[in-house]
ROZAZA-656699 format. One line per field, with one value per residue (C-alpha): residue number from 1; residue in three letters; x, y, z. Coordinates in steps of 0.5 Angstrom, whole numbers. Example, Ala and Ser with C-alpha at 12.3 -4.5 7.8 and 13.67 -1.06 7.14 Angstrom:
residues 2
resi: 1, 2
resn: ALA, SER
px: 25, 27
py: -9, -2
pz: 16, 14
//
This chain:
residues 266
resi: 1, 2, 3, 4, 5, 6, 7, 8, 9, 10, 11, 12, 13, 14, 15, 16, 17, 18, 19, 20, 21, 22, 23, 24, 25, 26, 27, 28, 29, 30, 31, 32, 33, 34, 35, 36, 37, 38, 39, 40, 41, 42, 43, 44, 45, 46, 47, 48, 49, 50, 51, 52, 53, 54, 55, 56, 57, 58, 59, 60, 61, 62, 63, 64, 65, 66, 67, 68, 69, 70, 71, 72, 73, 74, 75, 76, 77, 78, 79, 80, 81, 82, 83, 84, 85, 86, 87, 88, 89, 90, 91, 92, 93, 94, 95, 96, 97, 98, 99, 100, 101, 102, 103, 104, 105, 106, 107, 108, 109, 110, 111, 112, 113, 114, 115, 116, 117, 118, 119, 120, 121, 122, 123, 124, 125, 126, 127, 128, 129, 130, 131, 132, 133, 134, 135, 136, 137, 138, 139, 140, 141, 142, 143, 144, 145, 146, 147, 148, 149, 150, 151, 152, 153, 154, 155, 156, 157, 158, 159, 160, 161, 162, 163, 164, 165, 166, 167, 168, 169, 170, 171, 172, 173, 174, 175, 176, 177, 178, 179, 180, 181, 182, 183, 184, 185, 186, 187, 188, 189, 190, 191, 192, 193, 194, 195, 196, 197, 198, 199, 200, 201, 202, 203, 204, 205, 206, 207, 208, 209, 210, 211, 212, 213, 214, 215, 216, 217, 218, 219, 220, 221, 222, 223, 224, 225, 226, 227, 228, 229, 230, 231, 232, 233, 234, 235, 236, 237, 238, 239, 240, 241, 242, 243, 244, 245, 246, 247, 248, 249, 250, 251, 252, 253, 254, 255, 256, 257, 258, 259, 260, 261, 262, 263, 264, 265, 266
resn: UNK, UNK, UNK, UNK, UNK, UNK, UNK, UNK, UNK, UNK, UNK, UNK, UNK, UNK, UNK, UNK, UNK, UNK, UNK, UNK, UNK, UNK, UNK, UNK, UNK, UNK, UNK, UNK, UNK, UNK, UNK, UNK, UNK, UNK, UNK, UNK, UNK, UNK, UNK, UNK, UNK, UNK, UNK, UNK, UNK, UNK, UNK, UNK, UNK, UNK, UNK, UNK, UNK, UNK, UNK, UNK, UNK, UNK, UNK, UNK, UNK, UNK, UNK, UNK, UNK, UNK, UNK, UNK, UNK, UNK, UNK, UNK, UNK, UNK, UNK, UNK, UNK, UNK, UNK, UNK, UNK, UNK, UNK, UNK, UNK, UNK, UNK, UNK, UNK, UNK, UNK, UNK, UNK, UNK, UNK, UNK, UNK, UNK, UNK, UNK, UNK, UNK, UNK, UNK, UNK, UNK, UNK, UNK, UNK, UNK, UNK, UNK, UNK, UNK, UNK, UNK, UNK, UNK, UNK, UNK, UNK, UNK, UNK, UNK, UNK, UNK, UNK, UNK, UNK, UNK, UNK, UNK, UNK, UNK, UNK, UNK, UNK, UNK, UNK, UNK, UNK, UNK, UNK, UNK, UNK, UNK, UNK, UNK, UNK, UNK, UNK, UNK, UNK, UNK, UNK, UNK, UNK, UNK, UNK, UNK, UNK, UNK, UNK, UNK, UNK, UNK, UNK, UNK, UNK, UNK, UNK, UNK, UNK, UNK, UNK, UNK, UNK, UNK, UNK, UNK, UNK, UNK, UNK, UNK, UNK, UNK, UNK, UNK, UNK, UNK, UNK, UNK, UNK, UNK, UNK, UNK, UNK, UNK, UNK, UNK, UNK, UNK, UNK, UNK, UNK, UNK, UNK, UNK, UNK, UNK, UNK, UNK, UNK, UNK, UNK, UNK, UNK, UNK, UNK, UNK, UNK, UNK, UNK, UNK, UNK, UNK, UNK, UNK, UNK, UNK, UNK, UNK, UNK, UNK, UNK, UNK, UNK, UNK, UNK, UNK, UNK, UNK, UNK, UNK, UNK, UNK, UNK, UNK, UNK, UNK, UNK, UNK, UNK, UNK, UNK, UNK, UNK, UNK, UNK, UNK, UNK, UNK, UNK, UNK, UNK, UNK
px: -27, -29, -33, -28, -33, -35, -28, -27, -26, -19, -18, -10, -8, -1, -2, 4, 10, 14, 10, 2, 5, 7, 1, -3, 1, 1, -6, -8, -5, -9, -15, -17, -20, -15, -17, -11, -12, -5, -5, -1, 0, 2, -5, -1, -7, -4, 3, -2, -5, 1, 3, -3, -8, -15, -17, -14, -17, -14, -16, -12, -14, -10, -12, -11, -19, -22, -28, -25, -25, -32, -33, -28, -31, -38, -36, -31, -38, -43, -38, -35, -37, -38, -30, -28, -21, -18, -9, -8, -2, -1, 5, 10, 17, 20, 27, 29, 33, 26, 30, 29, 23, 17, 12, 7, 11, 10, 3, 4, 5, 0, -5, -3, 0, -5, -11, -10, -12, -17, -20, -20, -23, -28, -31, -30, -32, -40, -41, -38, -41, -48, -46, -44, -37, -30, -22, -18, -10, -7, 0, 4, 12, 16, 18, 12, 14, 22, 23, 29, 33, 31, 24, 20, 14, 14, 15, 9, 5, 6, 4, -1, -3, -1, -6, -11, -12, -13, -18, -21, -21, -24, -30, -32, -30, -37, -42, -38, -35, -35, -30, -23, -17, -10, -4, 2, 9, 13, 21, 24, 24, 29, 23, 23, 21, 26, 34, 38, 39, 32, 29, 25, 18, 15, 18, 14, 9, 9, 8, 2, -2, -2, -5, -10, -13, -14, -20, -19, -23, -17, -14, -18, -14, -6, -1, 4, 11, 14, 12, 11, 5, 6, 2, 1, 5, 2, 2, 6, -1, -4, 3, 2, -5, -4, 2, -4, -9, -3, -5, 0, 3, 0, 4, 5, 2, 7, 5, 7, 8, 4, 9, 3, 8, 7, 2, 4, 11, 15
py: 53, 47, 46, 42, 39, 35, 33, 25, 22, 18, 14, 13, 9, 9, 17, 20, 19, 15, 13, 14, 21, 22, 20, 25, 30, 29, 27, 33, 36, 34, 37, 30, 30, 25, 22, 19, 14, 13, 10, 17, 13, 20, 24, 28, 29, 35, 30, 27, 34, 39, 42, 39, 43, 44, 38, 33, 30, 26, 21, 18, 10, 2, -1, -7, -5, -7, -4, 3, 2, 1, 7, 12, 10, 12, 18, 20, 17, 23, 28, 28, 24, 17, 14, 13, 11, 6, 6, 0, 3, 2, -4, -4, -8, -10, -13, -19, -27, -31, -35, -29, -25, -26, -30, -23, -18, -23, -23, -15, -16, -21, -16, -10, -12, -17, -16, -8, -9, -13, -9, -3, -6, -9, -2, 2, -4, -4, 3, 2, -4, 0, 6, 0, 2, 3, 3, -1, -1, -7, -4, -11, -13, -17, -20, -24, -29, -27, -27, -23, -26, -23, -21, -27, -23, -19, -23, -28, -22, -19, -26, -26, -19, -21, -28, -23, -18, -24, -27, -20, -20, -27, -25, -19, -22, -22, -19, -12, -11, -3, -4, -5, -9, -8, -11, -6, -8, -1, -1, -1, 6, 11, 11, 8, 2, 1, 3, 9, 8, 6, 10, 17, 16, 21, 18, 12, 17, 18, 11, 10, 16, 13, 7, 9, 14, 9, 4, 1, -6, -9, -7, -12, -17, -15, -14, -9, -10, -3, 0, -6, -11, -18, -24, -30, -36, -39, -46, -50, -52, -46, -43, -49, -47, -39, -41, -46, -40, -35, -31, -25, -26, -21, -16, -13, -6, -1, 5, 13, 16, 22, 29, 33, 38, 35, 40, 42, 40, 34
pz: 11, 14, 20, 25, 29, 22, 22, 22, 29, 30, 36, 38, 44, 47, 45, 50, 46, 41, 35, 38, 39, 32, 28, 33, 31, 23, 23, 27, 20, 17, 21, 24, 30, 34, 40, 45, 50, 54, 61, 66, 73, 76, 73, 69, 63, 61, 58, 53, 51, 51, 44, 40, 40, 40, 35, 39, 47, 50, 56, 61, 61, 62, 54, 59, 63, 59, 63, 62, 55, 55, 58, 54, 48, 51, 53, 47, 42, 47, 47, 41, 36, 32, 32, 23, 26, 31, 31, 37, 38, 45, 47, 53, 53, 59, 57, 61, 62, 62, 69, 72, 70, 74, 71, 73, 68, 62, 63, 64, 56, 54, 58, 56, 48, 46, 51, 50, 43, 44, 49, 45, 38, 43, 46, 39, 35, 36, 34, 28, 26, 27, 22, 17, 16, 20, 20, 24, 25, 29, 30, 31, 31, 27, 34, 34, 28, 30, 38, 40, 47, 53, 51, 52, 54, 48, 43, 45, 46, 39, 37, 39, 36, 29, 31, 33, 27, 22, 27, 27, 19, 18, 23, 19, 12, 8, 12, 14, 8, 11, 16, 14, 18, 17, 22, 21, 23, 23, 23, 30, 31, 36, 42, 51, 47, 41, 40, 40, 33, 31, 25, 28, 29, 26, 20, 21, 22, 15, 13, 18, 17, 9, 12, 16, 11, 7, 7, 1, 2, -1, 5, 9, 12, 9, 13, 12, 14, 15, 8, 4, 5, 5, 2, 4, 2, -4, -5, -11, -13, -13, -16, -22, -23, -23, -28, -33, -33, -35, -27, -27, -20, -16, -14, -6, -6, -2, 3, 0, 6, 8, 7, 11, 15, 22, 27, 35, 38, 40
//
C-alpha cells in the first residue's frame, strides 16, 4: 500500500460546504491529500474537518486576505507538503435590488469572488512554478457573460474571475508549460448559494474531480461550461481558411465524470 504522506497534495478553498465540500469528499477517495481553506467567523474548525478523515486538514482563513493566504500556503507547504492542485472554489451570493444594496456588499463580491481568487493563486502559485509543474481550476459562473436581476455583485465578480483565468493563461503560456489553467463553470447546483432545485453538488463533484486530475497541457486556457469545453469564436476568415486547407473542425472535449465512491459523511 501506498504511503499517504506521498499522496499528492490538493488545495480547496471554500471547503465547508456545497460543492468545496464534495470535491474534498471524492478526492479524499481517491486518496489525495486534500487541503480546505473556508473563512469560520464563529472559530468552529472542526466544521471544516468533521467526517473526512485523516487525508484531509482544514484551515480557517478569508480568500479575501490575501496576507493570510500567504500564510497558509506557507504553512500547508512546511507542514504537509508541495501543493500539485488548486480548486479556487471560494464565492458568496448575496441577492439584492442594486438601488437598495449598499455599495460595501458589492465590493464584498468582487473581494471575496474575484480577489479571492487571485489571492490564492498568488500565494500557491510560486511554489509551483518553482517545481516546474502545477494545476489550477478557477471555479466561474455562467452569470459572469449572463448576469441575473438582483445579483449585480455577483454577477460583476464572476466576470471578473472568468477575465482572470484567461489572463492567468496567457501569463504562463510558453514559458511554464507545466502548469495548467482551466476556468469551470458548474451547473447551478442545490446549495446556500444555488436553488432548491438545483443539481446535487456531489454530482457536480464528479465533473470537477475529472477535470482537476487531468493536466492535460491541452487543457490550458479552455474552459469548460459544466461538462462540456467551450471554444473560442472563430473568425469567418479563419472559418474560410480551415474549410481552403480541408481543417476538420476541432471538436469540444467532454468531462467523464469520476464514479470513485465518495469517502466520509455529508
Amino acid at each position: 500500500m501506498s504511503d499517504p504522506s506521498d499522496a499528492p497534495v490538493v488545495v480547496i478553498t471554500g471547503a465547508s460546504s456545497g460543492l468545496g465540500r464534495a470535491l474534498a469528499r471524492r478526492l479524499v477517495a481517491k486518496g489525495l491529500r486534500v487541503i480546505g481553506i473556508s473563512r469560520q467567523p464563529d472559530g468552529r474548525d472542526n466544521q471544516i474537518t468533521d467526517g473526512l478523515g485523516s487525508l484531509f486538514t482544514g484551515f480557517a482563513g478569508d480568500v479575501a486576505d490575501a496576507a493570510q493566504m500567504r500564510l497558509i500556503a506557507a504553512e500547508v507547504e512546511a507542514r504537509i507538503g508541495p501543493v500539485a492542485i488548486l480548486i479556487n472554489n471560494a464565492a458568496t451570493y448575496e441577492r439584492g435590488d442594486f438601488l437598495c444594496t449598499p455599495a460595501e456588499e458589492i465590493c464584498r463580491h468582487i473581494e471575496v469572488n474575484l480577489c479571492g481568487q487571485i489571492n490564492a493563486a498568488s500565494a500557491f502559485l510560486p511554489a509551483m512554478v518553482d517545481r516546474g509543474h502545477g494545476r489550477i481550476v478557477n471555479i466561474t459562473s455562467f452569470a459572469g457573460g449572463d448576469p441575473l436581476p438582483g445579483s449585480l455583485g455577483y454577477s460583476v465578480s464572476k466576470a471578473g474571475t472568468r477575465s482572470f483565468s484567461k489572463a492567468l493563461a496567457v501569463e504562463l503560456a510558453g514559458r511554464l508549460p507545466g502548469i495548467v489553467v482551466t476556468e469551470w463553470a458548474p451547473d447551478m447546483m442545490a446549495t446556500h448559494i444555488g436553488r432548491p432545485d438545483g443539481v446535487d453538488p456531489d454530482r457536480v463533484a464528479q465533473l470537477g474531480v475529472a477535470l482537476a486530475l487531468n493536466a492535460d497541457p491541452a487543457l490550458h486556457g479552455a474552459t469548460f461550461l459544466q461538462d462540456q469545453q467551450i471554444l473560442p469564436r472563430r473568425s469567418l476568415r479563419r472559418r474560410l481558411k480551415d474549410l481552403l486547407l480541408l481543417k476538420r473542425p476541432v471538436r469540444p472535449l467532454r468531462l467523464i465524470p469520476d464514479q470513485t465512491p465518495p469517502g466520509g459523511t455529508r
